[in-house]
C-alpha positions in Angstrom: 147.2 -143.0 224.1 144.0 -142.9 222.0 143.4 -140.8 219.0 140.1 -139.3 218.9 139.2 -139.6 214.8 137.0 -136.9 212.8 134.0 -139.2 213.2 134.2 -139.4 217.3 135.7 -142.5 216.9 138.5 -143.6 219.0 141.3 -145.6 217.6 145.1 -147.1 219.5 147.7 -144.4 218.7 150.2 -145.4 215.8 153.3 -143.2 215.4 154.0 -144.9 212.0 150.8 -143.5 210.6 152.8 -140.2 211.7 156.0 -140.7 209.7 154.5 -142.1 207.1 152.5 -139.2 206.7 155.5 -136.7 207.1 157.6 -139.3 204.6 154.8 -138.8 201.5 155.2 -134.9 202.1 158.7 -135.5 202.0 158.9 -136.6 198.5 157.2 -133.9 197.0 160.2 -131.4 197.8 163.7 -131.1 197.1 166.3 -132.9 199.4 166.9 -130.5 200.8 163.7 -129.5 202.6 162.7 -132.7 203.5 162.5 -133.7 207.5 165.4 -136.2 208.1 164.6 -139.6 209.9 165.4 -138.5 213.4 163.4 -134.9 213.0 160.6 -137.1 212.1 161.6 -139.4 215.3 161.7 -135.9 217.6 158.3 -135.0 216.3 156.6 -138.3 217.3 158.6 -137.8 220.8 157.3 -134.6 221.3 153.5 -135.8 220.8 154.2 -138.7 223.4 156.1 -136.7 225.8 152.4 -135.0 226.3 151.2 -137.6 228.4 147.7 -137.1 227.0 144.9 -140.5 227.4 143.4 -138.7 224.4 144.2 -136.2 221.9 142.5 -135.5 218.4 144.0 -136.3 215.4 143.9 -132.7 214.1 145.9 -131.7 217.1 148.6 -134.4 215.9 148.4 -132.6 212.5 148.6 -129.3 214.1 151.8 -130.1 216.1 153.3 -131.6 212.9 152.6 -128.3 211.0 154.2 -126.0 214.2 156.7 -128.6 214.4 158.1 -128.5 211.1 158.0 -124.6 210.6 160.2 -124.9 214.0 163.2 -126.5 212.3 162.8 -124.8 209.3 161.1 -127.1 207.2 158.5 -124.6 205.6 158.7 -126.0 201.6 157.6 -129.7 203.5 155.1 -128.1 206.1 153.7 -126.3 202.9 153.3 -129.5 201.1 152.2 -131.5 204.2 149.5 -128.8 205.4 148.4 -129.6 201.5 148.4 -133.3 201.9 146.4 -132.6 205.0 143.7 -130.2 203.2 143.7 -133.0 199.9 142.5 -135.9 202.3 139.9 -133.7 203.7 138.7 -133.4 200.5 138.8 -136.6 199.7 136.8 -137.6 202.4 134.1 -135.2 201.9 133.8 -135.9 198.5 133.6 -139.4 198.6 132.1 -141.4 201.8 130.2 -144.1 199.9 133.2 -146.3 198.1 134.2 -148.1 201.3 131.0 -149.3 202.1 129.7 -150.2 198.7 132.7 -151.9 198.4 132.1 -154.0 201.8 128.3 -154.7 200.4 129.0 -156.2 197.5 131.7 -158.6 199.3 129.0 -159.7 201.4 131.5 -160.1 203.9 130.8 -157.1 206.0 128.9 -158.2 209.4 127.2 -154.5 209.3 125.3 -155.3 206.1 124.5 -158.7 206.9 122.9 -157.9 210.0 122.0 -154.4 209.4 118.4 -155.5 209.4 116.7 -158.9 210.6 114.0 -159.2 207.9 116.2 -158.0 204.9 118.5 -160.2 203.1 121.9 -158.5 202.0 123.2 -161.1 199.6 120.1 -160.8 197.4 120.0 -158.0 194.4 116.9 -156.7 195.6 118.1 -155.9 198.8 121.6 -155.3 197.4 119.7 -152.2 195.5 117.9 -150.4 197.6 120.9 -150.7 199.9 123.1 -149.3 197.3 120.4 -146.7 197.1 120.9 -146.1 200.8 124.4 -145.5 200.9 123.6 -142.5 198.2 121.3 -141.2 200.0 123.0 -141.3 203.5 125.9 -139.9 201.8 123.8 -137.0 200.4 122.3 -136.7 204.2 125.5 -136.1 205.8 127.0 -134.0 203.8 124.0 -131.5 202.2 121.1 -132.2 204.4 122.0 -131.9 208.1 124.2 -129.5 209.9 127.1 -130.6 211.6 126.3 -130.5 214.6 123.3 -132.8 213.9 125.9 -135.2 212.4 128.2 -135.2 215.1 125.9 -135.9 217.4 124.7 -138.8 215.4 127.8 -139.9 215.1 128.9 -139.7 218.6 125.7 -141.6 219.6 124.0 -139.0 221.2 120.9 -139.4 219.4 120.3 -141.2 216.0 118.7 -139.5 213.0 116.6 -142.3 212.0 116.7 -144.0 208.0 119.0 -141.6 206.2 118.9 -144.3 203.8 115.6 -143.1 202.7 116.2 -139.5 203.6 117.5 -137.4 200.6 114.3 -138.6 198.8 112.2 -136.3 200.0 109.1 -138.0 199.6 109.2 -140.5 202.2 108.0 -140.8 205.4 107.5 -143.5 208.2 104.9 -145.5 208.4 101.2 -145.5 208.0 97.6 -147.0 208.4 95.8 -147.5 204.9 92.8 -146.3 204.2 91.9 -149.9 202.3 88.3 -149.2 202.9 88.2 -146.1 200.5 90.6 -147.5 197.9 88.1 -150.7 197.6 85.0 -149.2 198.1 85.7 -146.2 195.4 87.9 -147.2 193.9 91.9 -146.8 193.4 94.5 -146.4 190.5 98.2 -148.6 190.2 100.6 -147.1 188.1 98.3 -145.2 185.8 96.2 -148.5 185.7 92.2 -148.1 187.0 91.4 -150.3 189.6 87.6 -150.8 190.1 85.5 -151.5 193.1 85.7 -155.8 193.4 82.5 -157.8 194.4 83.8 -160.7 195.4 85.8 -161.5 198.8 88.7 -163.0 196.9 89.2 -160.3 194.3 88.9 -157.8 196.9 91.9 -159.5 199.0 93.7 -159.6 195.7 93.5 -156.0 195.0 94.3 -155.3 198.2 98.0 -157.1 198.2 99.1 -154.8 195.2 97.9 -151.8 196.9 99.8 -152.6 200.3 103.0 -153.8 198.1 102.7 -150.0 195.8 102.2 -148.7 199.5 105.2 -149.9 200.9 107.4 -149.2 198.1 106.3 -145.6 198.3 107.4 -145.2 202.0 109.9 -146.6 204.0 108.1 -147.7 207.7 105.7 -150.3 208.0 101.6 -150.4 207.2 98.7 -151.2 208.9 95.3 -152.1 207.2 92.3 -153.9 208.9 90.2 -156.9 207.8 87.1 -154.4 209.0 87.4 -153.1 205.6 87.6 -156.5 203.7 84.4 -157.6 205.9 81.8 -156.5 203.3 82.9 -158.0 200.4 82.0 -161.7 202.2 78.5 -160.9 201.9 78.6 -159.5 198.1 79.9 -163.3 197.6 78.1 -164.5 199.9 74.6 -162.9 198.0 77.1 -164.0 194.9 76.4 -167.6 195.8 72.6 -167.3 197.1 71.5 -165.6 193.6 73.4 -168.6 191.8 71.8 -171.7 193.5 68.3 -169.8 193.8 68.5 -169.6 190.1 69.0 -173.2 189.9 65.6 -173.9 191.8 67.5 -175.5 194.6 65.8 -176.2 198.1 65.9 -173.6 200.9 68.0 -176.0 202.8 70.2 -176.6 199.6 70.7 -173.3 199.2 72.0 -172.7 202.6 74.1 -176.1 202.3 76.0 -175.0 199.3 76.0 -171.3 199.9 77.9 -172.1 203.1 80.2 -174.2 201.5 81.0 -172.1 198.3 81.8 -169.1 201.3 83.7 -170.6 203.5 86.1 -172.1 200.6 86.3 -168.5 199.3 87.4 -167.0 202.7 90.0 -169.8 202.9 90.9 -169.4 199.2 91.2 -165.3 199.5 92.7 -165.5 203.5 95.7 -168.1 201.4 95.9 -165.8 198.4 96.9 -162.4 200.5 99.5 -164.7 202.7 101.0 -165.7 200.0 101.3 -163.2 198.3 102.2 -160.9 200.9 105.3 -163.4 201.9 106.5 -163.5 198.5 106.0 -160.4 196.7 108.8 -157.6 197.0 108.8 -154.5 197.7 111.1 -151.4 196.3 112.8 -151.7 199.6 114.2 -154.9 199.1 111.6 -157.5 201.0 108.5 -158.3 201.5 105.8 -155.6 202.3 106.4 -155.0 206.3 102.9 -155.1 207.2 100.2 -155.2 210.3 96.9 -156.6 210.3 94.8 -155.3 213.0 91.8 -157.3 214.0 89.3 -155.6 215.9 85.3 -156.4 215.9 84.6 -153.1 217.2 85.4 -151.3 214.4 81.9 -152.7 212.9 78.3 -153.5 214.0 77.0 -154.6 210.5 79.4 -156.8 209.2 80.8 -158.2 212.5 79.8 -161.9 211.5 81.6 -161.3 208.3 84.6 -160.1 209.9 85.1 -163.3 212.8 84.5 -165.0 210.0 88.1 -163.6 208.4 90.0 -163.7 211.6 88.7 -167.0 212.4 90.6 -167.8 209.1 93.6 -165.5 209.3 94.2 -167.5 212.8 93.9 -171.1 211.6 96.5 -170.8 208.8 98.8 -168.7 211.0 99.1 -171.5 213.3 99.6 -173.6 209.7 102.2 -171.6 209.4 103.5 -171.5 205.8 105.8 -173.9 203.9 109.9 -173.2 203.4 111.8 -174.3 200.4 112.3 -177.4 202.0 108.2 -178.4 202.0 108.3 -177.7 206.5 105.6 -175.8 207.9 107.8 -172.5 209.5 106.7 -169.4 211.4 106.3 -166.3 208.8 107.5 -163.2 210.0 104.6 -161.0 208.1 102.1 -160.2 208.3 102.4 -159.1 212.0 98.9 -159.4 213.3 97.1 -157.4 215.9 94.2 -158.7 217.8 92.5 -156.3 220.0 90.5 -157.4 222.9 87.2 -156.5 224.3 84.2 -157.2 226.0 83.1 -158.9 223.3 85.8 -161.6 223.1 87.5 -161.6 226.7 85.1 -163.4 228.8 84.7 -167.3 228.4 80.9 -166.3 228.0 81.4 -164.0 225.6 79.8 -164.7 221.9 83.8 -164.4 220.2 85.4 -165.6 222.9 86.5 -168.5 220.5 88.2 -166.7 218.8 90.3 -165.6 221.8 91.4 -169.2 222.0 92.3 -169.4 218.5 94.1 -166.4 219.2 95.9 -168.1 222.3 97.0 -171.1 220.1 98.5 -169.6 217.5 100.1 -167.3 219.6 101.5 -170.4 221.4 103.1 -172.0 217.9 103.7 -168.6 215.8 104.3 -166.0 218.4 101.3 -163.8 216.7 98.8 -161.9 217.0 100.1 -159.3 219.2 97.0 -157.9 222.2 95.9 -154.6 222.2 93.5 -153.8 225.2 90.7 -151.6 224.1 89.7 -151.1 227.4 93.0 -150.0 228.7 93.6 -147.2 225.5 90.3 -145.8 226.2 91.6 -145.2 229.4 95.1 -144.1 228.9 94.2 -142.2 225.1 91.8 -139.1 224.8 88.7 -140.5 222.5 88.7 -137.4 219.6 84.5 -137.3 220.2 83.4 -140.0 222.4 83.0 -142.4 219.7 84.5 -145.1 221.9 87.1 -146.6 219.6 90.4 -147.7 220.0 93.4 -146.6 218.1 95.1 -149.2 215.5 98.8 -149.5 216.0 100.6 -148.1 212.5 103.8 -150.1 211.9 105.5 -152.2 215.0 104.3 -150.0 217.7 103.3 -146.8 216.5 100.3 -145.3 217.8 98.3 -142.4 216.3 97.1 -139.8 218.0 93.8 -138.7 218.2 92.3 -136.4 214.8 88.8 -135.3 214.0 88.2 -134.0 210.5 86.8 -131.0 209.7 83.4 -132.6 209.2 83.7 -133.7 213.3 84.8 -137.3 212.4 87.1 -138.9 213.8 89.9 -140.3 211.3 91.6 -143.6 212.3 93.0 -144.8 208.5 94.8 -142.8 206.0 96.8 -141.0 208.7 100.7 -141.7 208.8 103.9 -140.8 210.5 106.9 -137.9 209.7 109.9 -139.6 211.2 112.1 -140.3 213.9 115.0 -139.0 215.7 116.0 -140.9 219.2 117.6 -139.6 222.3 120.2 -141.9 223.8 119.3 -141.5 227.5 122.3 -143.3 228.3 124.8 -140.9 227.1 122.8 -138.0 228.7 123.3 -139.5 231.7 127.3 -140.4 231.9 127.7 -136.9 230.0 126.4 -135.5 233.3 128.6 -137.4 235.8 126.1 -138.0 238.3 124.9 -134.7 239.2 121.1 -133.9 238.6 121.3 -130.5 238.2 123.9 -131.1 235.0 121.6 -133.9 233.6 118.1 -132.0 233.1 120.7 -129.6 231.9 121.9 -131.9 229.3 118.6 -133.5 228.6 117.2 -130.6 227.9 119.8 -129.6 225.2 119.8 -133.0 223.7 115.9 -133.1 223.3 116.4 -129.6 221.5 119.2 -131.1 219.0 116.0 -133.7 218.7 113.9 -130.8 218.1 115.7 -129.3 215.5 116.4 -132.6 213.5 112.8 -133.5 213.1 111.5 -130.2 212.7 114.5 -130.8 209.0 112.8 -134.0 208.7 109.1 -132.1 208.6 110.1 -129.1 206.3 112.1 -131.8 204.2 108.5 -133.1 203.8 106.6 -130.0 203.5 108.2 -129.7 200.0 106.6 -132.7 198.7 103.8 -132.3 196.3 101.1 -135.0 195.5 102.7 -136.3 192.1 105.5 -138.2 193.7 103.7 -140.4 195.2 100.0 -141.3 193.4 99.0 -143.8 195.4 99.7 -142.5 198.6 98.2 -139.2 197.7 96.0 -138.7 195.1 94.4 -142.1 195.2 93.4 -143.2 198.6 95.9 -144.4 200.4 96.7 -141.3 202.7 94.3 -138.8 201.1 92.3 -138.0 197.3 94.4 -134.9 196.7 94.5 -133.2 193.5 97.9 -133.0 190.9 100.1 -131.2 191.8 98.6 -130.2 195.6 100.7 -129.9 198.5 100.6 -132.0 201.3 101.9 -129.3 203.4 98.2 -129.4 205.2 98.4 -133.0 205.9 101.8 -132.6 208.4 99.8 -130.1 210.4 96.6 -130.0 212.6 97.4 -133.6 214.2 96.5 -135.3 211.3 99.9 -137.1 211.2 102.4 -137.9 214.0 106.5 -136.9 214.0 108.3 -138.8 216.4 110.4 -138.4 219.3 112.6 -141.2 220.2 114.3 -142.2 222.9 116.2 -145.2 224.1 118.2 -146.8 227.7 115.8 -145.4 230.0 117.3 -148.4 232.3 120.6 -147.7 232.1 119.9 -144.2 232.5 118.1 -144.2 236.0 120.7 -147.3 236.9 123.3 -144.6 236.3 122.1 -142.2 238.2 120.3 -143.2 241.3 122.1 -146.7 241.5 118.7 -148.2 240.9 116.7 -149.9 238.5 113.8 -148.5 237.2 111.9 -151.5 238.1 112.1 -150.8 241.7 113.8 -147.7 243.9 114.6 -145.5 240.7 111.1 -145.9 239.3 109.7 -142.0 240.2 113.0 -140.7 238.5 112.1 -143.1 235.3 109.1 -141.7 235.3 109.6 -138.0 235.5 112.7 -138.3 232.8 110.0 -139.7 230.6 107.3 -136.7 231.6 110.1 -134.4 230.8 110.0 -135.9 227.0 106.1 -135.5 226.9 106.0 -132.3 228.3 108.2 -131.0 225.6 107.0 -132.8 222.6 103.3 -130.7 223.9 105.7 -127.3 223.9 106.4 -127.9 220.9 102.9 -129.1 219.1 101.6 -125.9 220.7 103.9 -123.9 219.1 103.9 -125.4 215.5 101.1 -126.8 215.1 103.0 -130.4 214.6 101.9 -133.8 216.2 105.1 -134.0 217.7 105.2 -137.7 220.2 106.8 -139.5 222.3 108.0 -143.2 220.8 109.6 -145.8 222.6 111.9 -146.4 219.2 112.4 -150.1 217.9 115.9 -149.8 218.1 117.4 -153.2 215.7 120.7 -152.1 214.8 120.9 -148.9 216.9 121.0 -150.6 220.0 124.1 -152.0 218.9 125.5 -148.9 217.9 124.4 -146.5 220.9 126.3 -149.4 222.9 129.7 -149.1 221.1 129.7 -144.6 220.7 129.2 -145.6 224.8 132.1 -147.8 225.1 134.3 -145.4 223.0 132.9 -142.0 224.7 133.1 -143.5 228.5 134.8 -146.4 228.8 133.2 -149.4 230.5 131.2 -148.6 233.5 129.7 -152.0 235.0 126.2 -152.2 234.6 125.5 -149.6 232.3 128.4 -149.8 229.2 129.7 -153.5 229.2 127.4 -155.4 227.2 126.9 -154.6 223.5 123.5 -153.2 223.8 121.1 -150.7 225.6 118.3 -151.3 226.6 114.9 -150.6 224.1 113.2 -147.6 225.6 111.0 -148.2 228.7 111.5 -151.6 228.7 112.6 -154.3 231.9 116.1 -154.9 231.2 116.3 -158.4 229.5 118.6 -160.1 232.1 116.3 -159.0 235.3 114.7 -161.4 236.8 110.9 -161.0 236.9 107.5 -162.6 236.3 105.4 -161.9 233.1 102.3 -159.9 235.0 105.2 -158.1 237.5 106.7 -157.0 233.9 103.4 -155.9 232.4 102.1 -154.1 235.2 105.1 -152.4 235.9 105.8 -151.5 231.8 102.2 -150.1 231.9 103.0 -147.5 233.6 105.4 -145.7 231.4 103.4 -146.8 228.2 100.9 -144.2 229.6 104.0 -142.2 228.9 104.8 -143.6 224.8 101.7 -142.3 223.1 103.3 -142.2 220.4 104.1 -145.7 220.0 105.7 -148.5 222.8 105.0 -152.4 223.1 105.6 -154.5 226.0 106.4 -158.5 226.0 106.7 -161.4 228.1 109.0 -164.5 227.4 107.4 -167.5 227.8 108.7 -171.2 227.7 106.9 -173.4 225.3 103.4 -173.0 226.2 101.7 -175.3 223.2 100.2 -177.5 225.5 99.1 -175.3 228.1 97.1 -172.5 226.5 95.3 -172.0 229.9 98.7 -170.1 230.4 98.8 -167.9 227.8 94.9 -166.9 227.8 95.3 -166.0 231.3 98.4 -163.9 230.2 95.7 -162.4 227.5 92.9 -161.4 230.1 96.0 -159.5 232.3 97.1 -157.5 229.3 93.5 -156.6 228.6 93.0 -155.4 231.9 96.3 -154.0 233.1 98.2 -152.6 229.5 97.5 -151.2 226.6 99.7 -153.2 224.0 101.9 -156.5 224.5 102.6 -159.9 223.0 104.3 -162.9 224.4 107.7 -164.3 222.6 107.3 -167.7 222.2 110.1 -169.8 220.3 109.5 -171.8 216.7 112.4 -172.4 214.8 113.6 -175.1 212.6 117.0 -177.1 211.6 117.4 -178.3 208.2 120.3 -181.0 208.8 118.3 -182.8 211.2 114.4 -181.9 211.1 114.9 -180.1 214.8 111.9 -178.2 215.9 112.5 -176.7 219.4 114.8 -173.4 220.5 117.8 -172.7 218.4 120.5 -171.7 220.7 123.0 -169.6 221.2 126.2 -170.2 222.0 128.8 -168.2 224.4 130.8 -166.6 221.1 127.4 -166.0 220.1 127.1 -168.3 217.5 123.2 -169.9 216.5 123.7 -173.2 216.9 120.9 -176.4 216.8 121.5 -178.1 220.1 120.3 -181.8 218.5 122.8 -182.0 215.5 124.9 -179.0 216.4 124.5 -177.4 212.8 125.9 -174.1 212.9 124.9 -173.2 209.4 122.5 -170.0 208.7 121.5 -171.3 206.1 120.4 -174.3 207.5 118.6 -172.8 210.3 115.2 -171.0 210.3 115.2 -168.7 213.6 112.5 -167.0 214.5 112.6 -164.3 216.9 110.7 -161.2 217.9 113.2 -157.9 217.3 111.4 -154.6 218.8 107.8 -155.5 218.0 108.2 -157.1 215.0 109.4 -160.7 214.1 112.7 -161.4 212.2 114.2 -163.6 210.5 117.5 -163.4 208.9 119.8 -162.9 212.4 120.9 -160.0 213.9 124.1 -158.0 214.6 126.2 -159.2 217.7 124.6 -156.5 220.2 121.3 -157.6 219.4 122.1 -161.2 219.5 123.9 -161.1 223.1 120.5 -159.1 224.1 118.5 -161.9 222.8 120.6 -164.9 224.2 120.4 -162.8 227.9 116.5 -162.5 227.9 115.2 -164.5 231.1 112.1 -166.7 230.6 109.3 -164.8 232.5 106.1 -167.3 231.9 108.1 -170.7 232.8 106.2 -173.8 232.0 107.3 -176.5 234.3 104.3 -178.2 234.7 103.1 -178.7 231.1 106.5 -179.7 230.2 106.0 -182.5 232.8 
């Protein structure tokens, strides 16, 4: 027999939780009213006699109470039905100690793998995980309805960083508007910050604005070296000014001036890496930040701007060094190269950068490729202007917003939230039958509905002052003290999101097919049915509600395990420890890399609120041919992807190649069989970022199962 707990956990029956219970009761009254050890004995009979797989464990407590009344007992069913309401109390009261107690150890796998890029057994981390536990705690109990609870709980959908939650100034993540903060200016903790002219000071400044950014928020930031472009040529006129006034030659001039520029680029490209890697962040790590690279965004400083990306690219594929003095693969910034005509074809003026791109991509499994040709097509240009979107964060997309001026606004924009959908359980809770599952989907995506529309009046509180720099001086807007942002959740001008997660083993469920292949149409009309909701309700609020194919780290692990418990273990869908990330190929399914992006195209179209594709590729550093032809396929066929290459590192012997994993899932180096994490850089990408600091068990059984889908037989050769 199982017993159901309070939390929708299930746990092995144990009768001598029972007595023991009845025995503390017991000595709070006289003799004579206690339960003697063979009433106690009948009582446990009684509950087993039922026969029942399951029962909850306030039904136990229920037939104890009866139970006891029965023979009398009414002093002891008195006192127990007070023991009972005491714990209750207790547990309400208090839901934090346990698991600040299992931090600190630094023994508990949940907080040591809780997130790949975080560090649990640092005091950084350590604090703003302490922080979390508050504020989830705070969440549960004040902030959500039950029912929202439960249904977290029960992994029916997952209310996304209630860490962060009870603060309610926070939201997701955002693109920066770097280009008004350095052009006019900004303001870092009541310090004035003045327009720089010089390329280095500007990419100065703008590390302490991203690092004040991301302390003010908890999801990731985007900025783009468009807006760092014009500051080369203020240094570069820097330079021409100084060596004119020394009465230099023309072709001196140019000599020097080149040289004094491209040193600075290289000087200012180094001094926002490093400091990027090794500043912290209230959150307890570095600043989790995109760089987007995209030409398009400019006509007059586009030499200025390959210039920087020709830079950024080069020491990427450096890499930077670890303690040990070893070049090693950085996990931020993520970079974001977006292709177009203009850098695609061999005869196009940038397409070396394109194979800059391709090698470092190759060694450092960045940048990721964004198609502009392909999010023209599949997103509505605002007013014809012809750009692409930026991602914001790991796979976030905006939506398009024209200001009240008619402009369209790419930077300063940001998301709400995000509450995911388990697809999976939607699909088992309806046993097969169609008619029960858009039932259930339907009253799911409301629960959804409901939690994010707490998550954007949670928000709707917030005034300017508690956050400055996102606010009042540039960042997100130039808002006044003490002014709302109420205006800025409306009107499209930022993005809520709607999650969702195991659209695999949802269709595999219930047409006995893959959505790769005969259960594809289903797949696709479960993920209209979430975009043709989210537009029911932006019509009716006014709220950029989206759909978001959710970077699911620790949850996938989770969602797996509420399965398991809820369901038992159906083959195929609930026996591994991990559901698939939202629209993606399962990772075990056999499949080559353009099959996988053509196919995941499809029901990207259907993610506009965020979703990334990716191929895994063998080691392709000596055949780049490979991966650029990989490159010119995305840019024709999908909007957003990258290609997971591998780049670790073993201390004990110097290793360079793949890692492994072994069967107990275990990292281990396969030349010196080290076993050590902390001997062991790993690299690997996690949802659309890269981390770097292992994973939970679910995730890493997901990541040891992923096939190879660019193989590499013939450069290896």
């Amino acid at each position: 027999m199982k017993v159901i707990k309070r939390d929708g956990h299930m746990v092995d029956y144990c009768p001598a939780k029972i007595e023991e219970a009845i025995e503390k009761a017991n000595q709070e009254v006289e003799e004579e009213d206690q339960a003697s050890a063979i009433q106690i004995k009948n009582i446990i009979k009684y509950i087993e006699k039922l026969g029942k797989k399951r029962i909850l464990v306030e039904d136990i407590q229920d037939i104890i109470e009866m139970k006891l009344m029965a023979i009398g007992k009414y002093n002891l069913a008195k006192h127990y039905i007070t023991y009972r309401y005491t714990r209750e109390l207790v547990r309400k009261s208090n839901t934090t100690d346990q698991s600040i107690k299992e931090l600190i150890d630094g023994e508990s796998e949940y907080w040591n793998t809780e997130n790949s890029n975080k560090n649990a057994r640092v005091v950084t981390t350590q604090r703003d995980y302490l922080a979390g536990i508050t504020s989830t705690d705070i969440t549960r109990r004040f902030l959500l309805p039950e029912d929202i609870v439960q249904a977290h709980d029960d992994g029916r959908i997952h209310f996304h960083d209630a860490d962060y939650f009870a603060q309610n100034a926070l939201h997701n993540c955002d693109l920066i508007d770097l280009e008004d903060m350095l052009q006019n200016g900004t303001s870092i903790n009541g310090v004035l910050i003045e327009k720089p002219h010089r390329f280095l000071t500007a990419m100065t400044i703008a590390t302490q604005i991203i690092t004040a950014v991301n302390s003010s928020q908890y999801g990731g930031c985007t900025v783009t070296l468009t807006h760092l472009a014009p500051f080369v040529r203020q240094s570069k006129e820097f330079y021409e000014k100084k060596y004119k006034n020394r009465k230099l030659t023309k072709a001196q001039c140019e000599k020097f001036v080149k040289e004094d520029l491209a040193k600075e680029i290289t000087d200012g490209v180094q001094t926002f890496q490093y400091q990027i890697n090794s500043m912290t962040t209230t959150n307890g790590q570095a600043p989790f930040l995109s760089v987007c690279m995209y030409l398009g965004e400019t006509e007059e400083y586009k030499e200025e701007l390959a210039m920087i990306i020709e830079e950024v690219l080069k020491q990427r594929i450096q890499g930077m060094k670890n303690e040990n003095g070893v070049y090693i693969t950085p996990a931020f910034p993520k970079l974001l190269y977006v292709l177009e005509e203009d850098n695609i074809n061999p005869k196009s003026k940038y397409y070396y950068l394109t194979k800059i791109a391709a090698e470092c991509t190759a060694k450092r499994m960045v940048p990721d490729y964004i198609s502009e040709k392909i999010m023209k097509r599949d997103k509505v240009d605002a007013n014809g202007d012809g750009q692409c979107y930026p991602c914001m964060g790991c796979r976030s997309f905006l939506t398009p917003y024209v200001d009240s001026k008619g402009k369209p606004k790419y930077y300063g924009r940001f998301n709400q939230g995000v509450v995911t959908i388990n697809l999976v359980d939607a699909a088992l809770s309806s046993d097969k039958d169609m008619d029960d599952f858009w039932k259930i989907l339907d009253e799911r995506l409301e629960l959804c509905h409901r939690a994010l529309q707490i998550r954007h009046k949670r928000l709707s509180k917030v005034t300017s002052d508690v956050a400055p720099i996102l606010w009042q001086h540039g960042a997100l807007a130039r808002l006044k003290k003490g002014e709302s942002i109420h205006d800025l959740l409306h009107h499209g001008y930022s993005t809520i999101s709607l999650g969702y997660a195991g659209l695999y083993e949802c269709v595999k469920y219930m047409t006995g097919y893959s959505h790769t292949g005969k259960g594809k149409e289903f797949g696709l009309q479960v993920m209209q049915r979430l975009v043709d909701k989210c537009k029911e309700w932006k019509e009716a609020e006014d709220i950029d509600y989206s759909v978001y194919g959710t970077p699911i780290e620790s949850t996938t692990y989770k969602f797996a395990k509420c399965l398991k418990e809820r369901f038992g273990v159906i083959k195929g869908i609930t026996d591994r420890d991990y559901i698939t990330n939202s629209y993606h190929v399962p990772v075990f399914e056999k499949i080559d890399a353009f099959s996988k992006l053509s196919l995941e195209s499809e029901f990207q179209k259907l993610s506009p609120g965020g979703a990334i594709s990716y191929v895994e590729t063998a080691n392709l550093n000596n055949n780049l041919d490979a991966v650029l032809e990989v490159i010119n396929f995305i840019y024709n066929n999908i909007m957003y992807a990258e290609l997971n290459t591998k780049s670790d590192y073993c201390h004990e012997c110097g290793y360079s190649g793949e890692i492994l994993i072994d069967e107990d899932l275990e990292w281990y180096c396969p030349n010196c069989g080290n076993r050590s994490h902390d001997k062991l850089n790993v690299a690997r990408r996690t949802c659309g970022y890269i981390g770097t600091n292992f994973w939970n068990k679910g995730r890493t059984q997901e990541i040891k199962e992923r096939v190879v889908h660019l193989d590499n037989i013939d450069a290896e050769a």
